[in-house]
N, C-alpha and C positions, 0 to 999 in steps of 0.2 A: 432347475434343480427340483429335483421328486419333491412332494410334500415328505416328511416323515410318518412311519404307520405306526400305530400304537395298536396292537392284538386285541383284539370285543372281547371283553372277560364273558364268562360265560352266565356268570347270574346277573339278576336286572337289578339289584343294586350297587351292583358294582360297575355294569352301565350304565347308571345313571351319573352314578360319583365320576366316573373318568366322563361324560359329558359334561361334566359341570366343570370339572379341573381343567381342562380342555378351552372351554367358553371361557374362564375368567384366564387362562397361558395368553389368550388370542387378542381379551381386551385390556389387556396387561401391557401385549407390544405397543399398541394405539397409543396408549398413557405415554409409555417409555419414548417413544418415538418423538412423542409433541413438545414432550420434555427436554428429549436431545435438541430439537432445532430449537424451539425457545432459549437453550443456556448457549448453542453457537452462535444466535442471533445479538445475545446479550456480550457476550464475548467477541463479535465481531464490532462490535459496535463500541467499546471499551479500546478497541484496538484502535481503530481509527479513531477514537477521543485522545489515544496516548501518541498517536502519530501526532495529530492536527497540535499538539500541547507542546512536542517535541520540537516542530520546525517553529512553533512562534517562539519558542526559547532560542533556536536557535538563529533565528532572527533577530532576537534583541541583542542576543551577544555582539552580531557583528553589526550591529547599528554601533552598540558601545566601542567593541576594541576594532572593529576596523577592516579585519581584517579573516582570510577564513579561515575559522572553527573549527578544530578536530576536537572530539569529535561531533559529527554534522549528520544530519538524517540520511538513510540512504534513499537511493531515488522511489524506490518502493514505495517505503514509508512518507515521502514526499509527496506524493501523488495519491497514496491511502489517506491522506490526513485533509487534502484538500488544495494542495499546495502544486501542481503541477506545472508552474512556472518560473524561471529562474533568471531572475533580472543582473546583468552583466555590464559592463563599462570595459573599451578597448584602453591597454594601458600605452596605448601612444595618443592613437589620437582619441580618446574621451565620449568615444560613441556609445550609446547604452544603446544595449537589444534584450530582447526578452527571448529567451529558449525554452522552445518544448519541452520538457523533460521526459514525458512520454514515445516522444519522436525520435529521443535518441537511442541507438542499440546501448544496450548495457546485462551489466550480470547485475543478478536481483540484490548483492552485496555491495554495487559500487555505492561510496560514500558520494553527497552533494561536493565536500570540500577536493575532492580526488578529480572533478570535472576542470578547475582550474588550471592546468598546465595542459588540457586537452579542446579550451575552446578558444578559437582564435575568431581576428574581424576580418570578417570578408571586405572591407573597406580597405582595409590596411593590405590584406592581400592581393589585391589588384593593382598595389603600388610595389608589391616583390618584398614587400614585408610578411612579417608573421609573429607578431608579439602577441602575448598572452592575455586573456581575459581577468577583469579583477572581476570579481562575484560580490555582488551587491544583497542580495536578498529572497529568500524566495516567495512567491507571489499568488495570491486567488487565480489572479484573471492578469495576461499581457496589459501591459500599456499602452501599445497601440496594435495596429495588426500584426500576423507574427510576420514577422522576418527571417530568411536563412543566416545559418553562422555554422 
């Protein structure tokens, strides 16, 4: 994009005043600018303190009642917060796996609680089963290596 032109007034004080208004328009953006990433840095950073606060509340919840939470962080916010693992239990056979949560395709609105009728145990499935996943908690870091599911 062009710079913009502003017309040389024709006397020199008046050249000089549009030099000067000119110099202080230009270190004007610089200020505004440093200003802008400064408050989206502060704000970004608020956001993922309000995720990471989000999933350990909702972590507690289901430590207490048991069971999954609506509503639960969505995977986004999940993964924004710190939280990019999701520790699971087969409700036949009792196997706990950890799930990427990152690795799984999703829309940026799916809810954590909304994954439970969508993950099943590759154990169980190799027996011609397919029972659904109970959802334990979600996690910093896997518990052991990851595993598929």
């Amino acid at each position: 994009m062009a710079p913009k032109h502003h017309p040389t007034p024709l006397s020199g004080g008046d050249r000089k005043a549009l030099g000067k208004e000119l110099g202080k328009a230009r270190a004007m953006t610089t200020i505004l600018a440093a200003q802008s990433a400064a408050a989206r840095a502060e704000g970004e950073a608020l956001i993922k303190q309000a995720d990471r606060l989000l999933c350990e509340s909702w972590n507690e919840r289901m430590w207490a009642n048991g069971e999954p939470i609506d509503p639960s962080p969505t995977i986004d916010q999940a993964i924004n917060g710190g939280y990019p693992w999701l520790e699971i239990q087969c409700s036949r056979c009792k196997t706990r796996r950890d799930v990427d949560l990152a690795a799984l395709p999703h829309v940026t609105t799916t809810f954590v609680h909304d994954l439970a009728g969508r993950l099943r145990c590759n154990k169980c499935a190799k027996a011609g089963r397919r029972p659904s996943a109970t959802l334990l908690q979600l996690a910093h870091h896997p518990r052991s290596a990851p595993s598929e599911t």
